[in-house]
C-alpha positions as CSV (number, residue, x, y, z in Angstrom):
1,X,-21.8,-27.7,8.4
2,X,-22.8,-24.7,6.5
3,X,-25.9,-22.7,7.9
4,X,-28.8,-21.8,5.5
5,X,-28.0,-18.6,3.6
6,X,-30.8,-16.1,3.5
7,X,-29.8,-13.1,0.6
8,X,-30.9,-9.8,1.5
9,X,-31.5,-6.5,-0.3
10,X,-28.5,-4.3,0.5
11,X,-30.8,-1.6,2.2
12,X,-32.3,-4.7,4.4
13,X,-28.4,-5.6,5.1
14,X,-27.6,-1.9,6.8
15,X,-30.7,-1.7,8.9
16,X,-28.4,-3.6,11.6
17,X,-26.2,-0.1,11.6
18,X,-27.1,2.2,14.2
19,X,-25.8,5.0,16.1
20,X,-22.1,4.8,17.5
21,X,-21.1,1.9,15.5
22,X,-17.9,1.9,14.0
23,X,-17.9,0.2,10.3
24,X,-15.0,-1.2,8.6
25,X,-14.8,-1.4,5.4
26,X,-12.8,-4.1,2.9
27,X,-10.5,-2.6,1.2
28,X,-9.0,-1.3,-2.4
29,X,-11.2,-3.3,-5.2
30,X,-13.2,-5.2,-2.7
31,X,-15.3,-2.0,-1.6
32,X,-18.9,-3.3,-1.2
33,X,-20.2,0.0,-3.2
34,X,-23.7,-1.4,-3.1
35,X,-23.7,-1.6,0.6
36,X,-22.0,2.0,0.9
37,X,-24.9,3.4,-1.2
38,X,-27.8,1.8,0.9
39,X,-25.3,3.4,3.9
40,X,-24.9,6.8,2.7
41,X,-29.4,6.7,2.2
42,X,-30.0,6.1,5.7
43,X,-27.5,8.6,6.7
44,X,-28.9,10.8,4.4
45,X,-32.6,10.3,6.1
46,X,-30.8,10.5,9.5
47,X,-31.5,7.5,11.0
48,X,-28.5,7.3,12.9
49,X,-25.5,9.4,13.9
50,X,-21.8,9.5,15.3
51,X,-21.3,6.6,12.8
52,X,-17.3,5.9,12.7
53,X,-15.8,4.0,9.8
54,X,-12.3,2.9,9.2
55,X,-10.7,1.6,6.1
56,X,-8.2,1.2,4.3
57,X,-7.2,2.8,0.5
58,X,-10.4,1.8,-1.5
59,X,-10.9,2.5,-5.1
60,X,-14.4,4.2,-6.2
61,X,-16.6,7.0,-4.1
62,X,-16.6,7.5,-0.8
63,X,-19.4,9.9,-0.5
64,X,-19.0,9.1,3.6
65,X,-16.4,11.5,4.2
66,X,-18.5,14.6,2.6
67,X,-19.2,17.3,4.3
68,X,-23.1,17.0,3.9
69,X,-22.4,13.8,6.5
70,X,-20.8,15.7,9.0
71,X,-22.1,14.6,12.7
72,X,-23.2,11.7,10.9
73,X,-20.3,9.5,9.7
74,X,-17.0,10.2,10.6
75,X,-14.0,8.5,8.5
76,X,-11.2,7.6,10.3
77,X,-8.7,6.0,8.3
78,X,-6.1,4.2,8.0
79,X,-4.5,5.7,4.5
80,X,-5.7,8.8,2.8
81,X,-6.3,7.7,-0.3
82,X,-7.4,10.2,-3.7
83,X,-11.0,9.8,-3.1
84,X,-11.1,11.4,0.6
85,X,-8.3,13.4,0.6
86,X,-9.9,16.4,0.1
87,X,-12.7,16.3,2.9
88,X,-9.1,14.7,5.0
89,X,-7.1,18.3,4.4
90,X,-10.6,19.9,5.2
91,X,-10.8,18.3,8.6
92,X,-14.1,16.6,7.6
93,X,-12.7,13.2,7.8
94,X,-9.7,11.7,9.6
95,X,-6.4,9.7,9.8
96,X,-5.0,7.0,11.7
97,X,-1.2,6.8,11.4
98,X,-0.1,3.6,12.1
99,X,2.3,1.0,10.1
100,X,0.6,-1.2,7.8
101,X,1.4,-4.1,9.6
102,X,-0.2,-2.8,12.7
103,X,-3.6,-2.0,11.2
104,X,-5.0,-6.0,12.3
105,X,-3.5,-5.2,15.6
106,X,-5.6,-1.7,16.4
107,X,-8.6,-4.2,15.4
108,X,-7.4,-7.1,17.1
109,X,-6.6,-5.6,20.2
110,X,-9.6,-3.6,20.7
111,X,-7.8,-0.5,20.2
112,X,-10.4,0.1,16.9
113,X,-13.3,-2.4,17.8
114,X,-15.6,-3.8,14.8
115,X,-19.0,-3.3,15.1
116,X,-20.4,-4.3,11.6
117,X,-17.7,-5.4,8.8
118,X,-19.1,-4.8,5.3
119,X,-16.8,-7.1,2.4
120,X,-17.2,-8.7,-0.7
121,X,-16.8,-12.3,-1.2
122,X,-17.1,-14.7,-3.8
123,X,-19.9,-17.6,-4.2
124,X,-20.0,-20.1,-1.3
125,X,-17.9,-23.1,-2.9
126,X,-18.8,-26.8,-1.8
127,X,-17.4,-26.8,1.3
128,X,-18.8,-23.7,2.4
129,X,-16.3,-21.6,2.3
130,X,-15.8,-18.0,0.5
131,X,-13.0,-15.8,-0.6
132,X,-12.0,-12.2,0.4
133,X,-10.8,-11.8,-3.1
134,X,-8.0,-9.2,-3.8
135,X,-7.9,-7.7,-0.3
136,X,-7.3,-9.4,2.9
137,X,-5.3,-7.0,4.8
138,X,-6.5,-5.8,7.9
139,X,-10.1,-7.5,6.7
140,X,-9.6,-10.5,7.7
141,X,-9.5,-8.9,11.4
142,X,-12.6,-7.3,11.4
143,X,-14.3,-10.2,10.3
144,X,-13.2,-12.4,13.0
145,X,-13.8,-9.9,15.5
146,X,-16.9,-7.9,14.4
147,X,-19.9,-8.1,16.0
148,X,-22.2,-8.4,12.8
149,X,-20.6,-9.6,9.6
150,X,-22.3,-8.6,6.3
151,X,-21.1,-9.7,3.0
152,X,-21.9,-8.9,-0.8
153,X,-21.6,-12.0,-3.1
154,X,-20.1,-11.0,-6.4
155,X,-19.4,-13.2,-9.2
156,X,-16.6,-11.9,-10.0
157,X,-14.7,-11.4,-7.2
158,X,-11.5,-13.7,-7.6
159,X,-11.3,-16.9,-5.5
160,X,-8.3,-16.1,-4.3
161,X,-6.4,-18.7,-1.9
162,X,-4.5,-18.2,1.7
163,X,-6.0,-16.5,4.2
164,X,-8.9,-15.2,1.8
165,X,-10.5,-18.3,2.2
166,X,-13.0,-18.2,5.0
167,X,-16.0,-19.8,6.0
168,X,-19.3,-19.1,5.1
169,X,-20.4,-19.6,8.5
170,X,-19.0,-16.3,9.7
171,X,-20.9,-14.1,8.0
172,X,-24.1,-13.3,8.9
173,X,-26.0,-11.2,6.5
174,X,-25.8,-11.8,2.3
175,X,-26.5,-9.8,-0.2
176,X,-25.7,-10.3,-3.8
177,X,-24.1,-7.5,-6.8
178,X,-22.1,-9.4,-9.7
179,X,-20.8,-5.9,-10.4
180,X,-17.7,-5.8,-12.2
181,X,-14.3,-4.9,-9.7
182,X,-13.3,-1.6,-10.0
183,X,-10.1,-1.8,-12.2
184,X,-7.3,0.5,-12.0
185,X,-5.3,1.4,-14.8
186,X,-1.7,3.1,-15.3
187,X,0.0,4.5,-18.0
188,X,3.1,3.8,-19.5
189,X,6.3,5.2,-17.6
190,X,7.7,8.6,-18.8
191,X,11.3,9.4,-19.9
192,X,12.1,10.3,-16.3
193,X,10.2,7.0,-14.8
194,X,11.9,4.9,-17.3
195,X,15.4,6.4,-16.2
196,X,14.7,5.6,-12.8
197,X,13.3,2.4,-13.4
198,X,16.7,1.1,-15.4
199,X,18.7,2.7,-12.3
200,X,16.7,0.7,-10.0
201,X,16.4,-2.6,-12.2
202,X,20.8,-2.4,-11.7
203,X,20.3,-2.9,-8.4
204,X,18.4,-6.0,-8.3
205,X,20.5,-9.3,-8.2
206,X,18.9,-12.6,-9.9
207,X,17.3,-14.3,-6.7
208,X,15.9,-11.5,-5.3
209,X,12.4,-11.3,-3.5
210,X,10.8,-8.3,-4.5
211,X,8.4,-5.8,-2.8
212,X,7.1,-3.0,-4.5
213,X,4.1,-0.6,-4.8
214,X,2.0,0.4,-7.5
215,X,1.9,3.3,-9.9
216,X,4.7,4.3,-13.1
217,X,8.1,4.0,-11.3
218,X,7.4,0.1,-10.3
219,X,6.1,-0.7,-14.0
220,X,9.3,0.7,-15.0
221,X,11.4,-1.3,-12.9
222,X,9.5,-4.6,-13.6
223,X,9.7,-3.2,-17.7
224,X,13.9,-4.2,-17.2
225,X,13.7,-7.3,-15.2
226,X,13.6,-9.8,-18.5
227,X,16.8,-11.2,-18.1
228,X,16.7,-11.6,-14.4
229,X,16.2,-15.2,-13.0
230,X,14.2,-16.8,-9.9
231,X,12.8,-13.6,-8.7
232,X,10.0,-13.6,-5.6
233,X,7.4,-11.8,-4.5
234,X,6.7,-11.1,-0.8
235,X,5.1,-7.8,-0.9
236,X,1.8,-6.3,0.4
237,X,0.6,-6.2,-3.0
238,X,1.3,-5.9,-6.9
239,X,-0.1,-5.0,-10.0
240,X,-0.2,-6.3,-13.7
241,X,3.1,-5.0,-14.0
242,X,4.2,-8.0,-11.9
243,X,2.4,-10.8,-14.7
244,X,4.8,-10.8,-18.2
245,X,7.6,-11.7,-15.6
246,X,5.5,-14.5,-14.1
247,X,4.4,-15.5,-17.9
248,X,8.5,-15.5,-18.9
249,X,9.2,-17.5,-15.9
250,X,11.6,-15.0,-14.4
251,X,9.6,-14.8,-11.2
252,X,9.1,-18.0,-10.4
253,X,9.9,-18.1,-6.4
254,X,12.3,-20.7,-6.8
255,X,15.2,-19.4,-4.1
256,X,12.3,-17.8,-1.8
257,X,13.4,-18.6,2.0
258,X,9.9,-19.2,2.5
259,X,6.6,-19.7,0.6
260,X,8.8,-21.0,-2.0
261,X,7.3,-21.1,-5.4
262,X,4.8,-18.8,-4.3
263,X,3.8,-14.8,-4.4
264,X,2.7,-13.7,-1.3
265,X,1.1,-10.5,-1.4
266,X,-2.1,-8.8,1.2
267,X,-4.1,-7.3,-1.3
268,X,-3.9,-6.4,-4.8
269,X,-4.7,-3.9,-7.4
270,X,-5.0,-3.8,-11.2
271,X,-7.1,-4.9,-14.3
272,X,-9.2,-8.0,-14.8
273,X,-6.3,-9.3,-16.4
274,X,-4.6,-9.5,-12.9
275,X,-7.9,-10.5,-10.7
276,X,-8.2,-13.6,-13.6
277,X,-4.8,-14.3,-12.7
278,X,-5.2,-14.6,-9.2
279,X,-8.5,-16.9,-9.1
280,X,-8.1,-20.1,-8.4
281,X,-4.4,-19.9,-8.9
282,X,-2.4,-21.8,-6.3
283,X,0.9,-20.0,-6.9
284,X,-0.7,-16.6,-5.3
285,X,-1.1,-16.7,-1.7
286,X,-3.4,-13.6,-0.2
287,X,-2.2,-13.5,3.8
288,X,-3.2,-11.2,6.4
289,X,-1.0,-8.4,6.4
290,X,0.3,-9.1,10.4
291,X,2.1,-12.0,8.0
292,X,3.0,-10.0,4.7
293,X,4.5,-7.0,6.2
294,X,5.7,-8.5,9.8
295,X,9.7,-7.8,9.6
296,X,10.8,-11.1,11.0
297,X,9.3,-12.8,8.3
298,X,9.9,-10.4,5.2
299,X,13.6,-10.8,6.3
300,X,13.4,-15.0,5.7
301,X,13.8,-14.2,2.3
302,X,17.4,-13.6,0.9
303,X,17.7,-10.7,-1.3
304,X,14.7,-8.8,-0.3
305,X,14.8,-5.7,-3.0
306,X,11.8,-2.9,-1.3
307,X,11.1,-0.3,-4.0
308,X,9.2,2.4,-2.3
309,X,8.5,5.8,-3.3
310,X,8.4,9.6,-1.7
311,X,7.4,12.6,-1.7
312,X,10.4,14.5,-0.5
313,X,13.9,13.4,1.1
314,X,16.3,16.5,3.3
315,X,19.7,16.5,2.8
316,X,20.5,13.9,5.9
317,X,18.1,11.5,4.1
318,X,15.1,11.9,6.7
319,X,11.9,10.4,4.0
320,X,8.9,12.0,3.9
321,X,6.4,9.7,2.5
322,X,2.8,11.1,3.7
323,X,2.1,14.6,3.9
324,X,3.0,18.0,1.8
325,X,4.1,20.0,4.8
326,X,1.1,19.6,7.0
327,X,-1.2,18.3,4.6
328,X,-2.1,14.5,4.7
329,X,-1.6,13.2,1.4
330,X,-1.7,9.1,2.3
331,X,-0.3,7.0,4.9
332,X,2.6,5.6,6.7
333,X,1.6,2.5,5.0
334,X,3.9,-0.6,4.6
335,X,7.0,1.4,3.8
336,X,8.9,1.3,7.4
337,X,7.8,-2.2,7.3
338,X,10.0,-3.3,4.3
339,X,12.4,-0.9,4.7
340,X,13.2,-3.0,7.6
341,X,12.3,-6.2,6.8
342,X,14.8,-5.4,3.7
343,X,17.9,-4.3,5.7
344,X,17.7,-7.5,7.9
345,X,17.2,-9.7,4.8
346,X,20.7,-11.5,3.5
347,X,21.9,-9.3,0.8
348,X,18.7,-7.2,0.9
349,X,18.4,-3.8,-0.2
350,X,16.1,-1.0,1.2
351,X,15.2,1.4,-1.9
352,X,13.7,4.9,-2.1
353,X,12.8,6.1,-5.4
354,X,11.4,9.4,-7.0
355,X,11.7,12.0,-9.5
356,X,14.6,14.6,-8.9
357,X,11.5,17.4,-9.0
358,X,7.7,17.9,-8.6
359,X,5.9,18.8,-11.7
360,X,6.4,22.3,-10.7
361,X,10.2,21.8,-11.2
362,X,10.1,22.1,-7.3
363,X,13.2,19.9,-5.9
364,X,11.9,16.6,-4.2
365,X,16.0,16.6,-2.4
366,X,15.3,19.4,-0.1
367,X,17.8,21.3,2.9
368,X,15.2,20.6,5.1
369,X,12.0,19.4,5.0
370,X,8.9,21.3,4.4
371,X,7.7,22.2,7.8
372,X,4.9,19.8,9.0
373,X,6.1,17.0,6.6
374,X,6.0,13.7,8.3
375,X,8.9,11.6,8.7
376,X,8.8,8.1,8.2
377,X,11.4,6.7,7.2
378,X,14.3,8.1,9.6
379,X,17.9,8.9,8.4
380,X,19.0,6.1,10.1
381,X,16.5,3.2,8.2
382,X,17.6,5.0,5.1
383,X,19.7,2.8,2.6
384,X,19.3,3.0,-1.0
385,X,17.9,6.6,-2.9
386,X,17.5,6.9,-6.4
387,X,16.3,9.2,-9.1
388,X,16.8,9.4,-12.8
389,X,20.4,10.6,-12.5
390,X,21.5,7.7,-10.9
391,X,21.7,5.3,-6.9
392,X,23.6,6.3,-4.0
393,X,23.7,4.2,-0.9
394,X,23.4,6.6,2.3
395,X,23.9,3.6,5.1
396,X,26.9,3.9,7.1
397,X,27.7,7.0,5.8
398,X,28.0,10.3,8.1
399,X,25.6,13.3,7.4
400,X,28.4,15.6,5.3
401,X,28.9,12.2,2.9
402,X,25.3,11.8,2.5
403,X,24.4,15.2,1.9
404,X,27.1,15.4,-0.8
405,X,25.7,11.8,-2.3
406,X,22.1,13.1,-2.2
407,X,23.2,16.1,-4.0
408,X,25.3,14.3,-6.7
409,X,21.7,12.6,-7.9
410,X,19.6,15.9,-7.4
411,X,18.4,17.5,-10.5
412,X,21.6,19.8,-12.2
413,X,19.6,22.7,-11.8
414,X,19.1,22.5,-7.7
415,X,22.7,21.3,-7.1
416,X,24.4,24.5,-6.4
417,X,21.5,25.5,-4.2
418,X,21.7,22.5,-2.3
419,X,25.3,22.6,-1.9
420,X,25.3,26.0,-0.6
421,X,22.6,25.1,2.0
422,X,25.0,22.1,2.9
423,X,27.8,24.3,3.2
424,X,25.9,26.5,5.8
425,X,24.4,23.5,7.8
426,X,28.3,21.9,8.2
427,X,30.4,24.4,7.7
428,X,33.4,25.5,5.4
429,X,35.4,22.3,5.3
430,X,31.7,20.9,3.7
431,X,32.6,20.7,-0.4
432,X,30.5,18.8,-2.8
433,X,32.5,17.1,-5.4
434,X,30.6,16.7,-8.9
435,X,29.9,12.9,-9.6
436,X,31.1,11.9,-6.1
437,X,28.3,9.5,-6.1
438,X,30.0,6.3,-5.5
């Protein structure tokens, strides 16, 4: 039986906040912004301190993690997303590494424990229930273990189906904002993107399940996958990228090993195109992300294609996915997660993929990593790499062989250098062999 629901202002809401709470926050588009306003007042008046709050990536401010709130909130998350990364290099906020899949199990487990879970839902159905929307993640967690639940009612938040769907009776303070959802928005794929993105779309057999991330290099991929057939998706999310493919039928789920006929994803992030798509649409499934990105069940599905991305990958094929050196630049994230839920998958395919250089021309294939860079993805979970000059698979092979494969899809203008560095790393009997990439 549903309990009366009494709506609140959102400054009324965050009166229950007090000193030495910690505050988790839903995630990505679902950020409850009025509720991180009314927040950031009271902190601003003092009324507390020694406020902790953990999160997630979440799209719009996060005026938290400034410095003018040191002593008084203190952000410790768990991915450091564009909006805090700054104060994060600064030392005025804080990181949590830990694999995606674990984040529900620091909260679970007491390890982070919830006092007050702020989330946005959508309208109280007639059965009492509501939906977490685009983000369930580690969300659903917190709610189930907080001590005081408050929720925002929006509108338009999608009513999304899965484990979003929870009952109204388990939150216990409402407030409303029909506020649109933050959308993000990414531009079309470059010469270089595109390149990579054909090279990857080769490696993709019809019947694959697909995981990927978000940003240029996965829109190009998904750009060449028209002629494919019976593609899945069991990822921890997708963007609109994902949606002509599901219009044109070639994703249709069809030879998933489980949730067949259905895209599985833990949160999601796009335009209103994509939040439209999901609501009320039985073929997405939003689960929490101990089921998404659990290996034992990733690896259920045949063919399970992970397209992840990098920021810089040695000569051994050691992945540095999080940091510039020692500067945190996002997370561990999901990627170790896939990587191995991939390689256990029948006929499934780990992938690495980036740009032969920075910007700056700098090359992304290094002799070493920069020193304070963050390993996470090992040599020894590495599989696939690709760039724009083509895919070399690194599993099986010893460290000479992969440094000369690694090499052979480095930019032309870095080869030499990288093969002299090889050559004094293995020794004289180490020569690279132009187009030995096979």
């Amino acid at each position: 039986m549903l309990k009366n629901i009494n709506i609140v202002s959102a400054e009324e809401a965050v009166k229950v906040i007090k000193s030495n709470d910690r505050i988790h926050m839903h995630s990505v588009s679902c950020a409850p912004q009025k509720l991180i306003q009314a927040m950031c007042e009271r902190g601003r008046r003092k009324e507390f301190h020694n406020v902790r709050i953990q999160h997630l990536h979440i799209e719009g401010p996060a005026p938290y993690s400034n410095p003018e709130f040191e002593g008084i909130f203190q952000l410790e998350s768990f991915f450091v997303g564009h909006n805090v990364r700054k104060d994060t290099q600064a030392g005025y906020a804080d990181y949590i590494p830990v694999f995606l899949q674990e984040t529900q199990r620091l909260i679970r487990e007491g390890y982070t424990p919830v006092d007050v879970v702020m989330i946005q839902v959508s309208p109280v159905d007639k059965h009492g229930y509501v939906s977490l929307g685009t983000s369930v993640d580690a969300t659903l967690a917190a709610v189930q273990t907080a001590k005081t639940v408050i929720a925002v009612i929006n509108r338009n938040m999608p009513r999304a189906f899965g484990d979003a769907m929870i009952s109204a009776n388990m939150i216990d303070i409402f407030c409303e904002d029909d506020t649109p959802l933050i959308e993000a928005e990414f531009g079309a794929p470059n010469e270089i993107e595109t390149a990579i993105g054909k090279n990857v779309a080769e490696l993709i057999e019809n019947g694959a399940t697909l995981q990927m991330g978000i940003g240029a290099i996965p829109n190009a991929v998904l750009a060449q996958l028209g002629n494919h057939k019976n593609l899945g998706v069991h990822t921890e999310m997708f963007a609109d990228g994902i949606l002509p493919l599901v219009e044109s039928g070639v994703v249709n789920g069809a030879d998933k090993g489980i949730d067949v006929g259905k895209m599985v994803s833990t949160f999601l992030m796009g335009s209103k195109k994509l939040y439209d798509f999901v609501d009320n649409n039985p073929g997405v499934v939003m689960k929490d992300v101990s089921y998404t990105n659990d290996i034992n069940m990733i690896c259920r599905n045949p063919k399970v294609t992970a397209i992840n991305s990098a920021i810089q990958v040695d000569i051994t094929g050691q992945v540095c996915s999080d940091s510039i050196g020692t500067k945190f630049y996002s997370g561990v994230g999901g990627q170790i997660d896939f990587i191995r839920g991939a390689s256990m998958s029948p006929g499934g395919k780990p992938i690495i993929a980036m740009p032969s250089v920075t910007g700056k021309g700098v090359s992304k294939i290094a002799p070493v990593l920069n020193l304070g860079a963050g390993v996470v993805t090992t040599r020894s979970n590495m599989h696939w790499m690709v760039t724009e000059y083509g895919a070399v698979n690194l599993y099986g092979r010893t460290l000479q062989d992969r440094a000369k494969l690694l090499i052979s899809i480095a930019h032309p203008e870095h080869r030499e250098e990288l093969d002299r560095a090889a050559f004094e790393r293995f020794g004289p009997h180490f020569h690279f062999v132009p187009g030995s990439n096979k």
